[in-house]
N, C-alpha and C positions, 0 to 999 in steps of 0.2 A: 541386406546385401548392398552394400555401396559399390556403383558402379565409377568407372573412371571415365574421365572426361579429356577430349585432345587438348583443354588449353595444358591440364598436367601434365601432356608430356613434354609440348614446345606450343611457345607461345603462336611462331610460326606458323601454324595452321589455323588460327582464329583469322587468318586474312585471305585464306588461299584454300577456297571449298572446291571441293570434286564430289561429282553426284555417282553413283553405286546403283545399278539396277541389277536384281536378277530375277528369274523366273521359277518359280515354287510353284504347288497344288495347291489350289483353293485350299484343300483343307491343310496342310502346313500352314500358310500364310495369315486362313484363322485362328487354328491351338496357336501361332506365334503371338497375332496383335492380340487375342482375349488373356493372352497368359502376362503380357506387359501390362495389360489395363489392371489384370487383377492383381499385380506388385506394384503398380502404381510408378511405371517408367514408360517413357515415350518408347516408340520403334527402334526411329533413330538413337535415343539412349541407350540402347543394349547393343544393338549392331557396333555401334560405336569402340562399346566396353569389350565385345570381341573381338575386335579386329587387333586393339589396342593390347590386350592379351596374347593375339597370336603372334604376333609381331616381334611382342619382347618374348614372348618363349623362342621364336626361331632364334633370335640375337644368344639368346643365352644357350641354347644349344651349340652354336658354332663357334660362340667363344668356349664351351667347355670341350669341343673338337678342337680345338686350336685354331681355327677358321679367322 
């Protein structure tokens, strides 16, 4: 799985970071970090690669609404 990284989407964001907290159950929070360590991607790199996914799915939803 190749994951995507913000500079591919604009470069713009390699200078201008915002931090992201939320709160999970212990045990989510563990199956989440043991499941990146075992594909061998940081936290932040998968968080990342969904957000960036959600993003352009919403985009593309409203463009095919007309939006």
């Amino acid at each position: 799985m190749k994951l995507r990284k913000e500079e591919e989407k604009d470069p713009y964001y390699n200078n201008h970071k915002q931090q992201v907290n939320i709160a999970v159950s212990p045990e989510l929070y563990k199956a989440f970090k043991s499941k990146c360590a075992i594909e061998g991607y940081s936290m932040t790199a998968v968080m990342t690669d969904y957000m960036l996914r959600f993003v352009d799915q919403r985009s593309e939803q409203e463009v095919s609404n007309g939006r």
